[in-house]
C-alpha positions, -999 to +999 in steps of 0.1 A: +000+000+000+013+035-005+004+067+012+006+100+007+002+123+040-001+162+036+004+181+068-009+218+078+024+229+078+031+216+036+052+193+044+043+160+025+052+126+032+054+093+010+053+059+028+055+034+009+064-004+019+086-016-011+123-018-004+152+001-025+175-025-032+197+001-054+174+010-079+168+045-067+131+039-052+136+063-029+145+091-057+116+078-079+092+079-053+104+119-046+098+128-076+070+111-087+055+128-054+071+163-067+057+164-100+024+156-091+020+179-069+031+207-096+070+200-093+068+211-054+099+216-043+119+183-028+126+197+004+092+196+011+088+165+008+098+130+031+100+098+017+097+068+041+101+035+023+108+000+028+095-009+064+068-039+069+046-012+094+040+004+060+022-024+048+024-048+016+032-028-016+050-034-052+079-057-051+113-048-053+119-062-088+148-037-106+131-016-131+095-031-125+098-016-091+093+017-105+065+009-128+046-006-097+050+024-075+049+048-102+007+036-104+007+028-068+018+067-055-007+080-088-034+061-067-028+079-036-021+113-051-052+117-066-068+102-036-052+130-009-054+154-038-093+149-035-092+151-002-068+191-001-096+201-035-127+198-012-109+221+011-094+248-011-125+247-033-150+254-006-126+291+007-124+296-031-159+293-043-145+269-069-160+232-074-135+204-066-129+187-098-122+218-116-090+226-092-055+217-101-017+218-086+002+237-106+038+257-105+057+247-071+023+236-058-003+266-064-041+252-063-061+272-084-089+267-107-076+243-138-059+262-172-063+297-152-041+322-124-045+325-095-053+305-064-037+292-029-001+291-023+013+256-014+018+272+020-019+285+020-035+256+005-025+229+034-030+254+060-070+241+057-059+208+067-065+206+108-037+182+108-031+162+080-051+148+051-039+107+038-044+093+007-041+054+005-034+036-026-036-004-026-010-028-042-028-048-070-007-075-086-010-061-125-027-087-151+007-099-170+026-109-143+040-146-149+040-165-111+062-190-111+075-216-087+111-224-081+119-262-068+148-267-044+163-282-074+163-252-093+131-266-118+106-241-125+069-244-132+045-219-144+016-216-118-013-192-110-019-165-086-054-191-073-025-218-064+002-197-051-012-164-025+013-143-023 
């Protein structure tokens, strides 16, 4: 599962339970999380990745790592991102689905100016806002099983939970 946690202060905070075995996760996941949120700046934003309390997510698989997470942290973006719209478009008299996050992380009203500062923007939150994403296992995936001898067999996600 991945999360995305946006605090009052605009700090921002991905947690995500894959490990980086030297694939540059961690960087991936930063700026996944900095260019959907309109390329806010990196400082701004903590990644926590790779501990079992964050739950099950993608496998640490080399490059299909990144194409895991990259639709597991799109998930939970759009999910918090509802979450920060319902706010800023209730003080702006602006319905939800017509804000974006634009330009270091102004939320405005979608192809014009204005709107909230990042700063502005999360100081609506009480606290903090989440936004969960679940890890699917993508159609495609082959599941195999490996014998103590080294044989492998094709098999099926019904036989073999992971």
């Amino acid at each position: 599962m991945a999360q995305i946690k946006i605090s009052r202060d605009g700090t921002v905070e991905a947690l995500v339970g894959s490990q980086d075995i030297g694939g540059g996760a961690r960087t991936v996941v930063a700026i996944l999380v900095s260019r959907s949120f309109g390329y806010l700046p990196l400082n701004k934003i903590n990644v926590k990745i790779g501990d079992s309390d964050l739950g099950r997510s993608a496998a640490s698989a080399g490059s299909g790592t990144t194409n895991a997470l990259t639709k597991e942290m799109g998930d939970a973006f759009r999910n918090v991102s509802k979450q920060l719209f319902d706010l800023v478009g209730a003080k702006l008299n602006v319905p939800a689905d017509q804000l974006e996050i634009r330009d270091g992380g102004v939320v405005g009203p979608r192809g014009k100016g204005g709107g909230l500062k990042w700063e502005d923007a999360a100081g609506l939150i009480k606290d903090s806002i989440i936004g969960f994403a679940p890890t699917v296992v993508e159609p495609g995936y082959e599941w195999v099983v490996i014998r103590e001898d080294g044989t492998m067999e094709q098999a099926s996600e019904e036989e073999y939970k992971a």
